[in-house]
C-alpha positions in Angstrom: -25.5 44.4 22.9 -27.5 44.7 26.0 -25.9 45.5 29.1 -28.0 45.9 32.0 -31.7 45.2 32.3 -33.9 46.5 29.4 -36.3 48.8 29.1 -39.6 49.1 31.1 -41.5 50.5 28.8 -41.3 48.7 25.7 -39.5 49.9 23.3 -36.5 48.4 21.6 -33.2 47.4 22.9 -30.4 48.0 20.3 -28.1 44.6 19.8 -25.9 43.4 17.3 -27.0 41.5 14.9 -24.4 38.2 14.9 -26.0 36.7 11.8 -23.8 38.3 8.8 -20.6 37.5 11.0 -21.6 33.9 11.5 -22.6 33.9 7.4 -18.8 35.1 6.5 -17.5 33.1 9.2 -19.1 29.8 7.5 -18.1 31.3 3.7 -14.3 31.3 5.4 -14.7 28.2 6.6 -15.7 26.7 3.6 -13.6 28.3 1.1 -10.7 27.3 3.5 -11.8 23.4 3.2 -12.0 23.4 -0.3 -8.6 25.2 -1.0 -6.5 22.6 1.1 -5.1 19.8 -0.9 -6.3 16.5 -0.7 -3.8 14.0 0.8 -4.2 11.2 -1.8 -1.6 8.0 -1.1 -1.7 6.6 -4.5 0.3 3.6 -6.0 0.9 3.3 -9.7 -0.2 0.2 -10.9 0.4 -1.0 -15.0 -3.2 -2.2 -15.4 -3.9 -4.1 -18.5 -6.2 -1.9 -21.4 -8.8 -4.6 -22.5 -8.9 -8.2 -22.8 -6.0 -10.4 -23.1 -5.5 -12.0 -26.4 -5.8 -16.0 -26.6 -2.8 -17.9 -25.4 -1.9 -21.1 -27.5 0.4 -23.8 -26.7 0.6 -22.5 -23.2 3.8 -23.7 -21.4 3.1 -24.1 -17.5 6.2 -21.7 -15.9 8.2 -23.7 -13.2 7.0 -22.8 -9.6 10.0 -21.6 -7.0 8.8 -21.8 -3.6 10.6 -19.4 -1.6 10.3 -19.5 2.7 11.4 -17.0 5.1 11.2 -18.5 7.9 11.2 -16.2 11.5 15.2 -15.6 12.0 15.7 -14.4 8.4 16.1 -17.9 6.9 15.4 -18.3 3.2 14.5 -21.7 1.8 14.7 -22.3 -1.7 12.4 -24.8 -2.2 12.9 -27.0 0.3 16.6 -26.4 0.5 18.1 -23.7 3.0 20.2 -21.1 1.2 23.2 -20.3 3.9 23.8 -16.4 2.5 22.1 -14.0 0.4 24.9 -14.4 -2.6 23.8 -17.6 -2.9 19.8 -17.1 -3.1 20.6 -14.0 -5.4 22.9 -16.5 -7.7 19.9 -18.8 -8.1 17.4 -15.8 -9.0 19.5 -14.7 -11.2 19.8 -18.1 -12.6 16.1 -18.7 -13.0 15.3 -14.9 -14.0 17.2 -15.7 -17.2 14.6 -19.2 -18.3 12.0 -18.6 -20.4 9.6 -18.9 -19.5 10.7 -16.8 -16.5 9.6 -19.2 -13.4 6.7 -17.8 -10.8 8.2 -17.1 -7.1 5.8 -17.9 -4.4 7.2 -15.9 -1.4 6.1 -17.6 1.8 6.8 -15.7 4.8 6.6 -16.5 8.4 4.0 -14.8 10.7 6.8 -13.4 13.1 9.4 -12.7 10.6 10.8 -9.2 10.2 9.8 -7.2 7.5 13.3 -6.6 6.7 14.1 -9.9 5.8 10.9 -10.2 3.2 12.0 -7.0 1.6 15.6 -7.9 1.1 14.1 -10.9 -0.8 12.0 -9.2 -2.4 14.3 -6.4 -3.6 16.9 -9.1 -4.6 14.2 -10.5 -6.9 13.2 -7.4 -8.2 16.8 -6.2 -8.8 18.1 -9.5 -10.7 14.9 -9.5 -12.8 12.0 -11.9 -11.5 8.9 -10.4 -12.3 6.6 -13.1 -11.7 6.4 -12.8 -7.8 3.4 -13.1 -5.3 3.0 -13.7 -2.1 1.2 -17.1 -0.4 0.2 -18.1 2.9 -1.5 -14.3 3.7 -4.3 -16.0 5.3 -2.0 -16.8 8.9 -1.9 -12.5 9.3 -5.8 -12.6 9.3 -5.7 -12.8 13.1 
């Protein structure tokens, strides 16, 4: 470390060298980023192995078309279920058909999530595994 002004005639002025402390500093550094977990947010998805085999004599399932409309509404295609014991009585009368209908859920932009989960826990609950969501093009904005 120099303090002061150096030397006048020449010769050398002892200073630290900071290069091996900056070297371990960056080993630290390093071996710190690689021993922290990585946060990984994974969902488990049942993907299917190889190709599917050939259908034949492929019945079309019935389509249910299922709104909820902003206030929590839920139309059953077309028709406006008045409680939740009612649109679960109807899934779980379709949930037993085979084939097992498909459920188009329709939302409405400024519905709460809340309502579209309940739906779509009620479906899940009372069997209906044939479910996907339409109309996903109105949350682009």
């Amino acid at each position: 470390m120099s303090v002061g002004p150096g030397p006048e005639d020449g010769s050398v002025t002892p200073e630290m060298n900071t290069t091996p402390l900056i070297d371990v500093m960056l080993v630290l550094l390093v071996m710190l980023i690689i021993t922290i977990p990585v946060q990984t947010h994974a969902v488990k998805l049942d993907m299917p192995a190889g190709p599917p085999p050939p259908q034949t004599n492929v019945v079309e399932p019935e389509v249910i078309t299922i709104e909820v409309d902003f206030d929590g509404t839920v139309i059953w295609n077309g028709t406006v279920l008045n409680s939740r014991e009612e649109m679960e009585q109807q899934m779980q009368l379709k949930a037993a058909q085979q084939p097992q209908p498909e459920v188009h859920l329709r939302p409405n932009k400024l519905v709460k999530y809340k309502y579209v989960a309940a739906v779509l826990a009620s479906a899940q609950r009372l069997g209906l595994n044939k479910i996907g969501m339409v109309g996903n093009e109105q949350f682009m904005d």
